[in-house]
C-alpha positions as CSV (number, residue, x, y, z in Angstrom):
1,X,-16.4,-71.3,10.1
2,X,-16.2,-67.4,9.3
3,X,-15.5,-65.0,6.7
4,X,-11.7,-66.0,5.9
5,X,-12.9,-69.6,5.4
6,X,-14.5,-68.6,2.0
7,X,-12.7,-69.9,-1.0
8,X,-10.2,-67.1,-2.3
9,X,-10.0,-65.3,0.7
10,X,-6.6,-65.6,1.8
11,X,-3.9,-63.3,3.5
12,X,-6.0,-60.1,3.2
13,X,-4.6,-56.8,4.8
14,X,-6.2,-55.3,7.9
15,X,-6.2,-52.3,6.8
16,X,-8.0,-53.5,3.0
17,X,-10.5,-55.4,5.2
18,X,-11.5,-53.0,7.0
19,X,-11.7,-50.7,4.0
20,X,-13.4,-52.9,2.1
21,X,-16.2,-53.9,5.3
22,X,-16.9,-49.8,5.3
23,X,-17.1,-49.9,1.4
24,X,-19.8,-52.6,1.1
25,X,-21.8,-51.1,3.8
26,X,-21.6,-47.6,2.7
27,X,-22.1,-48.4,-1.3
28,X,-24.1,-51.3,-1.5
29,X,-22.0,-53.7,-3.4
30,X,-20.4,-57.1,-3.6
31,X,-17.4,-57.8,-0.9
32,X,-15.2,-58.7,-3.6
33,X,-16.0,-55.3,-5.2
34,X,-15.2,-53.6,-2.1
35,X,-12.1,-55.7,-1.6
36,X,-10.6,-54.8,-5.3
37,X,-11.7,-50.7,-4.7
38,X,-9.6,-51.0,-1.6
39,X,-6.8,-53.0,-2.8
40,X,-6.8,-50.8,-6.3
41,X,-6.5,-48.0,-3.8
42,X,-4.0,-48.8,-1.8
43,X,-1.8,-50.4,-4.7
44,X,-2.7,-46.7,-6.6
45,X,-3.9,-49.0,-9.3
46,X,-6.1,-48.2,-11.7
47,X,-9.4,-50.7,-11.7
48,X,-11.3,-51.3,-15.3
49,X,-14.2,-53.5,-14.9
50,X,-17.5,-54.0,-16.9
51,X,-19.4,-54.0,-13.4
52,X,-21.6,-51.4,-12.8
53,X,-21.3,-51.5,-9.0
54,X,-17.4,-50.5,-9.6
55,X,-18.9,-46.9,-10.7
56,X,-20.2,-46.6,-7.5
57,X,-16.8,-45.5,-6.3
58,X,-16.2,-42.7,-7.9
């Protein structure tokens, strides 16, 4: 049992995952923050978000 056996991960890009892995370690926040930073990023969408750990993007 591994990471992608967690409920609501499911066909994840590489290249998010990995973006997202160096996200949490560098900033200190949730995966699932990391993951919607990266995907956001990639998609060039805009993220808005009452969590306080999203501001640790910018």
């Amino acid at each position: 049992m591994g990471f992608f056996s967690y409920a609501g991960i499911s066909q994840i890009n590489r290249d998010i995952l990995i973006t997202s892995l160096q996200l949490f370690a560098e900033h200190n926040v949730d995966v699932v923050d990391a993951i919607v930073h990266a995907t956001a990023k990639q998609q060039d969408w805009d993220v808005f978000s009452f969590d306080q750990d999203m501001k640790k993007f910018t």
